[in-house]
C-alpha positions in Angstrom: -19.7 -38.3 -23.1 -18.2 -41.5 -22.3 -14.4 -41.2 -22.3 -11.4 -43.8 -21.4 -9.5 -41.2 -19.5 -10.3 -40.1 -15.8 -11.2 -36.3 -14.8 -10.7 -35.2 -11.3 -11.4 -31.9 -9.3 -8.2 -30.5 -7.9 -6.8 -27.8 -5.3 -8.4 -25.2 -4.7 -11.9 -25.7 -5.2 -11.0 -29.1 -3.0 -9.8 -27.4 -0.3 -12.8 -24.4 0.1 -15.5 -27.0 -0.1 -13.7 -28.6 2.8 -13.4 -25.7 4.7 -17.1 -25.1 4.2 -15.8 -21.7 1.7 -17.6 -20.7 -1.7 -16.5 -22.4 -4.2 -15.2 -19.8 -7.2 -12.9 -21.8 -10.0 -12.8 -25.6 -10.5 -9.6 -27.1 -11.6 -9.8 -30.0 -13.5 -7.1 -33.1 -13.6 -7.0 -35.8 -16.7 -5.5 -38.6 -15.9 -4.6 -41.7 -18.4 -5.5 -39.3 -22.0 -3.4 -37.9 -24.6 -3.9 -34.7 -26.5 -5.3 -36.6 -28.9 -8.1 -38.4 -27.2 -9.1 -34.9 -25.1 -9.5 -33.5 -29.3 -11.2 -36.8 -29.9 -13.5 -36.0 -26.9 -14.4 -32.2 -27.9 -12.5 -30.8 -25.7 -10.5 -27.1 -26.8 -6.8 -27.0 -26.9 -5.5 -24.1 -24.6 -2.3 -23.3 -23.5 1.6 -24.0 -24.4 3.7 -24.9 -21.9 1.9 -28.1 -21.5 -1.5 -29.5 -22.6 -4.8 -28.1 -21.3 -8.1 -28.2 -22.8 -11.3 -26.3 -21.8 -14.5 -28.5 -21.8 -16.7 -28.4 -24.7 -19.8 -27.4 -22.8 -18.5 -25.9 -19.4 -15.5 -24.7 -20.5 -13.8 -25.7 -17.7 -9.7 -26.0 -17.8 -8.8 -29.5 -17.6 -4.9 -30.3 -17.8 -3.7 -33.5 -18.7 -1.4 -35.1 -15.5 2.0 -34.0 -15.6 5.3 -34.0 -13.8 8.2 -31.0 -13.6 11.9 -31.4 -13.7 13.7 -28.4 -13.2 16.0 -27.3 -15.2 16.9 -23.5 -14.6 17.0 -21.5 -11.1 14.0 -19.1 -10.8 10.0 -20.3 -11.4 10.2 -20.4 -15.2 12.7 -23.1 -15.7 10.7 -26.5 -16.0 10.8 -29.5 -18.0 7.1 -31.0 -18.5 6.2 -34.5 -19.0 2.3 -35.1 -19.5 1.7 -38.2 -20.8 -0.8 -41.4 -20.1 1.2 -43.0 -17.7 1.5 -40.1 -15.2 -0.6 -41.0 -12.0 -2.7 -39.1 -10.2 -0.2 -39.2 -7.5 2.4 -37.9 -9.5 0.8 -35.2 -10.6 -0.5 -34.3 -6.7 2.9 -34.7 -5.5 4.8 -31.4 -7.6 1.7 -28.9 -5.8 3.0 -26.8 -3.2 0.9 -27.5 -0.4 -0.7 -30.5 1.4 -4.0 -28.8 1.5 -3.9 -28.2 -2.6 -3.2 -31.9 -3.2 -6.2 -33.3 -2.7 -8.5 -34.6 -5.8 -11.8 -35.4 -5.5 -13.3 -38.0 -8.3 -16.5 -38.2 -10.1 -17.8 -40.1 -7.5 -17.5 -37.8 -4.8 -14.7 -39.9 -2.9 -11.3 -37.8 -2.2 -8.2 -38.8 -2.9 -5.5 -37.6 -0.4 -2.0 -39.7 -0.5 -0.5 -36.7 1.1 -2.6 -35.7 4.5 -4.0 -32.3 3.4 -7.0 -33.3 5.0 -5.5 -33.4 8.1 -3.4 -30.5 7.8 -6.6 -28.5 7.2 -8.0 -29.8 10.4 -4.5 -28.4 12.3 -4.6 -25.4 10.4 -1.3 -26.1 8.9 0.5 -24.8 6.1 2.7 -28.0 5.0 4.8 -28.4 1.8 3.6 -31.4 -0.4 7.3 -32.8 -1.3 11.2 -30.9 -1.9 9.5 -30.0 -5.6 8.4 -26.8 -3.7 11.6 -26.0 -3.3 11.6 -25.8 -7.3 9.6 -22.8 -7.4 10.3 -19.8 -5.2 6.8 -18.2 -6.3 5.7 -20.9 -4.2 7.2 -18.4 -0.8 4.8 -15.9 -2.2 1.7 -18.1 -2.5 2.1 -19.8 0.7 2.5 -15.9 2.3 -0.6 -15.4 0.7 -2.8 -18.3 1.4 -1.6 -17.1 5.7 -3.3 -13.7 4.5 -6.3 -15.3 3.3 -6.3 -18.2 5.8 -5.5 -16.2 9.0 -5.7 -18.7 11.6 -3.4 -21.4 9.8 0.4 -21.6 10.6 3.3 -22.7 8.7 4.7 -25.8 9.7 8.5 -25.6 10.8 9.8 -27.8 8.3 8.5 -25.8 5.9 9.5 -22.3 7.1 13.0 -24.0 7.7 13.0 -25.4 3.7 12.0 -21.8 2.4 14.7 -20.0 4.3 16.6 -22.4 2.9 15.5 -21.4 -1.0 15.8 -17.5 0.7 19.7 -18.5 1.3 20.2 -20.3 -2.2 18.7 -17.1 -3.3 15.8 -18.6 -5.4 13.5 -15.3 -4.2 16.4 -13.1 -6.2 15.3 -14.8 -8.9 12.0 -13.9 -9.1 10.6 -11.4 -11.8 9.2 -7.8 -10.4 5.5 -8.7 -12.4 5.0 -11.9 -10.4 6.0 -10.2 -7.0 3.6 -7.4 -7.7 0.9 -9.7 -8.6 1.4 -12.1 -5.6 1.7 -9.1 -3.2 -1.2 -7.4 -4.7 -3.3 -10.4 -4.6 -2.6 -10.9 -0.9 -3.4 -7.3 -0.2 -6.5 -7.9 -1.2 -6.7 -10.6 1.4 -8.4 -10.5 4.9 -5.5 -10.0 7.1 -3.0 -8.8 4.8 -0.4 -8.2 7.4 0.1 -12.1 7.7 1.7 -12.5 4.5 4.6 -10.2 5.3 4.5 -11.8 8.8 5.8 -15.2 6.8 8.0 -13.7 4.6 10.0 -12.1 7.7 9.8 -14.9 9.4 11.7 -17.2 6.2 13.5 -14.3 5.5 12.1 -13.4 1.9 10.7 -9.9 3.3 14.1 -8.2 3.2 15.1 -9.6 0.0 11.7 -8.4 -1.4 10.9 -5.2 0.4 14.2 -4.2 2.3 12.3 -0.7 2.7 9.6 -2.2 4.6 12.0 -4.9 6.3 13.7 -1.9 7.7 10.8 -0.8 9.9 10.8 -3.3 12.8 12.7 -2.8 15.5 11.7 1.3 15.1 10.9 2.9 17.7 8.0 5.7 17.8 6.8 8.5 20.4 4.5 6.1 23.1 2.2 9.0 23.4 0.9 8.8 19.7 2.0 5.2 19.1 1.3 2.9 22.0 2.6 0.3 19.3 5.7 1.4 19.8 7.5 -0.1 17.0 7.1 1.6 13.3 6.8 -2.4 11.5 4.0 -3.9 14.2 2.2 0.0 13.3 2.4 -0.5 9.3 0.6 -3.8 9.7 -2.0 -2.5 12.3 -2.5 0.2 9.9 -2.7 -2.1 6.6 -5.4 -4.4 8.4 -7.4 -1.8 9.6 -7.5 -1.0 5.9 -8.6 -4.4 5.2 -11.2 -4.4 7.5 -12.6 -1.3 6.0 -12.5 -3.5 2.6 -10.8 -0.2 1.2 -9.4 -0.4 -2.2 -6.2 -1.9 -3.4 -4.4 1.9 -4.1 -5.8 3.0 -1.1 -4.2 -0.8 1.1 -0.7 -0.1 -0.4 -0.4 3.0 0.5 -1.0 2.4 3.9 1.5 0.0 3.3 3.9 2.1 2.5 3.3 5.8 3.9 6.0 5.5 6.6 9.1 4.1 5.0 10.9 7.3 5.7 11.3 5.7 9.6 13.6 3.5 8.2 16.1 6.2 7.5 15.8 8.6 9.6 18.9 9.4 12.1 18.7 7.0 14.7 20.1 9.0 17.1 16.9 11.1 16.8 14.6 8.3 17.3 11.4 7.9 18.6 11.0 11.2 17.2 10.8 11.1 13.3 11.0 14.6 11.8 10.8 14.5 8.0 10.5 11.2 7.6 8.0 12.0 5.3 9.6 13.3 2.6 12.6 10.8 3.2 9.4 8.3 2.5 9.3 9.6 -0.9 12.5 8.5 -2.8 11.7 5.4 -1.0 8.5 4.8 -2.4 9.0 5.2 -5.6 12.4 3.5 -5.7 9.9 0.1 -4.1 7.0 1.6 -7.0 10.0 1.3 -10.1 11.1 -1.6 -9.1 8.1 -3.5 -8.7 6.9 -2.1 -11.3 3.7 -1.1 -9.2 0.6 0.4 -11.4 0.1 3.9 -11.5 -2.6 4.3 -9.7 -1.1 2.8 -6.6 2.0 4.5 -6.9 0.7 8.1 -7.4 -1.6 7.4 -3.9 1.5 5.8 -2.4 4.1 8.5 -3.2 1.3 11.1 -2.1 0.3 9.5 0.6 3.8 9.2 2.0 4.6 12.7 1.7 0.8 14.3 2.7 0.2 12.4 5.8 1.6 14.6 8.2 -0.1 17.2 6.7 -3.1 16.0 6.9 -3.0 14.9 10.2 -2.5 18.3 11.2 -5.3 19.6 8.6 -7.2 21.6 11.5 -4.2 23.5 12.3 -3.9 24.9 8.5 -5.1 27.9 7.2 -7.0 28.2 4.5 -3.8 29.3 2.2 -1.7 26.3 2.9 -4.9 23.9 2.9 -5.9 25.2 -1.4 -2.0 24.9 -1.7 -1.9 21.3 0.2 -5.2 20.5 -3.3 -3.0 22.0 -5.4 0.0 20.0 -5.2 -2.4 17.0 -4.8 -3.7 17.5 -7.4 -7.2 17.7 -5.8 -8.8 19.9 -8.4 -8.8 17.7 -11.0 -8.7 14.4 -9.6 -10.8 14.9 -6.0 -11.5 11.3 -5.7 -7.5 10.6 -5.1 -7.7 13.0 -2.4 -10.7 11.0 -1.0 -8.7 7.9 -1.2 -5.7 9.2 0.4 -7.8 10.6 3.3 -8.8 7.1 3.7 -5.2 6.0 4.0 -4.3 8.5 6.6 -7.7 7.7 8.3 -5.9 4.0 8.7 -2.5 5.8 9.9 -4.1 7.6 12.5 -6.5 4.5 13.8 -3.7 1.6 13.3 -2.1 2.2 16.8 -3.4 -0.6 19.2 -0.9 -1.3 22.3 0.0 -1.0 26.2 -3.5 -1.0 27.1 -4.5 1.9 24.4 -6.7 1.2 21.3 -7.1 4.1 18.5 -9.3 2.3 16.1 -12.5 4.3 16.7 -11.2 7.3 17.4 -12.6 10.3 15.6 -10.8 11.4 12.4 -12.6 14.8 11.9 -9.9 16.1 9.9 -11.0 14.0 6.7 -14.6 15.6 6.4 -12.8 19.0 7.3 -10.5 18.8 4.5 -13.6 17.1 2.0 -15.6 19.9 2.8 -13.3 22.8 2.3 -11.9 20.8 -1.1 -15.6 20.7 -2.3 -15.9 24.6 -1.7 -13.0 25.2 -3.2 -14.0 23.1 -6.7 -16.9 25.2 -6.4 -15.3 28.4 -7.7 -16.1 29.2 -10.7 -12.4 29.5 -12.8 -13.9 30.5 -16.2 -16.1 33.4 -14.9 -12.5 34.4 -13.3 -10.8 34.5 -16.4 -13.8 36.4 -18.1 -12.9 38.9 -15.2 -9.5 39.4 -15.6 -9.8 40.3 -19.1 -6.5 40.6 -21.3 -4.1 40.6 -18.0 -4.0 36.8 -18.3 -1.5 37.2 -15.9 -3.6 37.5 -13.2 -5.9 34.4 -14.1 -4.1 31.8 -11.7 -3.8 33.9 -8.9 -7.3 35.7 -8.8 -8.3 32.3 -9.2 -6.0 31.0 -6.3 -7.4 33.7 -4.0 -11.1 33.0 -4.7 -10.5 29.5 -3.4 -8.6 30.6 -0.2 -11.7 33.1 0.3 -13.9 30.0 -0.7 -12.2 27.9 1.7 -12.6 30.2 4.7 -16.4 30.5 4.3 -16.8 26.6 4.5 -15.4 27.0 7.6 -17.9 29.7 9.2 
């Protein structure tokens, strides 16, 4: 298909096959075409805020070269220009980091008029132009892209020109969907705890997550936390997550099971008692207002009141242990309990400091608690019933009672 225009391959995909990565999504620019030639050409109109097309037979996006004036505070507020006389370095220079702006042509030869090359060599995060400071979403993907890319830093200038946008309050700006998808996204990352390493150090973290913000400078009992502080343990804890490629539900609620540290007296401090049902309001005030998805606030909210318990599983009974599945939920919906096992499993092994290192210590109180949940689903509720006959009445507890007996022979 021989066409007047000009297609290059953009960002992303750029940047992985330079740093020798799997390649996942190609991003296609068009430079010197209208809308009408790309029709001419076959390719499919998607898209309104400006002109992209999907090619006819890969079905590739391919978006025409633009430029972006702002014109309202927050990310949404552009002006877009697309149009035949937009370079390629035009369009290049509005991305928001050096390492994204590189094109590569048909040909196989790169085009870089902004160094990203050599950034990637340095391992440096660098913005392309001020235009980043047009988008505050921008703070989030650059947090991100240090989760994914853990041995790149920021450059100064650019951590000094996004606490600049923290001050002119551009991250206030930002809608709770696109937080949630940004934060989730870099949850999902290698070393998660990298992205909220950026946003404290630009100052975003406290506008964001003031909850979580709160936790540094926390103390913690030495003898259980050679950590020490309560916002270096969350992050142990959420990588140690990510290393055990856990789930997303199961990542932010290691991420947020100890927010109650952040409010408890301070005059009681290192000790922490009850902080984790102060955790609770916490969670789900960070859960509403994010508007998180259920699944990962019900595990979070769970998670942050249950942990204590569960750490102290082999010092339970076996009333409080079918009482500990029943507020959990466990009966019906076992594999939540699994998941928030694995999230106090992280708790307990994210505590690496002063010369001490918990990450293979046994957890034995996960299979203990698995073990006596699976005895107690065994119980047969409907044969119960049968049993109790008309008293109805007596259904829930004969039923309750034949899971604590249940419980207690696991244990023989």
């Amino acid at each position: 298909m021989k066409t007047a225009f000009k297609t290059y391959i953009v960002g992303g995909a750029v940047r992985d096959a330079l740093l020798g990565l799997p390649i996942k999504d190609r991003d296609h620019v068009v430079v010197g075409a209208t809308p009408e030639a790309m029709l001419a050409a076959g390719y499919k109109p998607v898209g309104k805020d400006f002109p992209v097309f999907l090619h006819p037979h890969t079905h590739e996006e391919y978006a025409l070269a633009r430029t972006e004036r702002k014109t309202a505070p927050g990310y949404s507020g552009f002006a877009v220009h697309a149009a035949p006389d937009v370079t390629l370095e035009d369009d290049l220079v509005r991305r928001d980091l050096t390492i994204n702006a590189i094109a590569q042509g048909d040909d196989g030869v790169l085009v870089d008029p902004y160094g990203g090359q050599k950034d990637i060599a340095n391992r440096i995060f660098r913005h392309v132009s001020n235009a980043f400071t047009e988008d505050p979403v921008r703070i989030l993907r650059l947090a991100r892209f240090a989760a994914r890319f853990a041995d790149f830093d920021v450059a100064p200038e650019t951590n000094i020109l996004m606490r600049r946008m923290v001050d002119d309050g551009e991250v206030d700006a930002l809608v709770a969907e696109r937080v949630w998808q940004e934060l989730a996204r870099g949850l999902m990352e290698k070393r998660p705890s990298r992205m909220f390493a950026v946003l404290r150090d630009c100052g975003a973290l406290v506008r964001i997550l003031p909850e979580l913000d709160a936790l540094w400078g926390v103390p913690q009992p030495v003898a259980h936390h050679p950590e020490i502080d309560t916002g270096v343990h969350v992050m142990q804890v959420l990588d140690y997550a990510a290393a055990c490629d856990y789930a997303l539900p199961v990542r932010f609620a290691a991420l947020m099971h100890d927010l109650g540290k952040g409010v408890t007296p301070a005059q009681e401090w290192p000790r922490h008692h009850g902080h984790e049902g102060l955790g609770v309001a916490l969670v789900e005030a960070v859960c509403a207002r994010l508007r998180v998805p259920t699944e990962c606030r019900d595990l979070a909210v769970m998670t942050a009141r249950e942990h204590g318990n569960l750490h102290r599983a082999l010092e339970l009974n076996a009333t409080t242990v079918v009482t500990l599945f029943t507020r959990c939920d466990g009966f019906r919906k076992p594999e939540r309990f699994g998941q928030m096992l694995l999230a106090a499993e992280c708790d307990a092994r994210g505590r690496v400091g002063g010369g001490h290192d918990f990450r293979t210590k046994p957890y034995p109180q996960a299979a203990y608690l698995l073990a006596a949940l699976a005895a107690a689903r065994g119980v047969d509720a409907g044969a119960i019933a049968a049993q109790c006959g008309d008293n109805k009445q007596r259904i829930p507890d004969a039923v309750y009672q034949a899971r604590v007996s249940a419980v207690k022979a696991s244990w023989r």
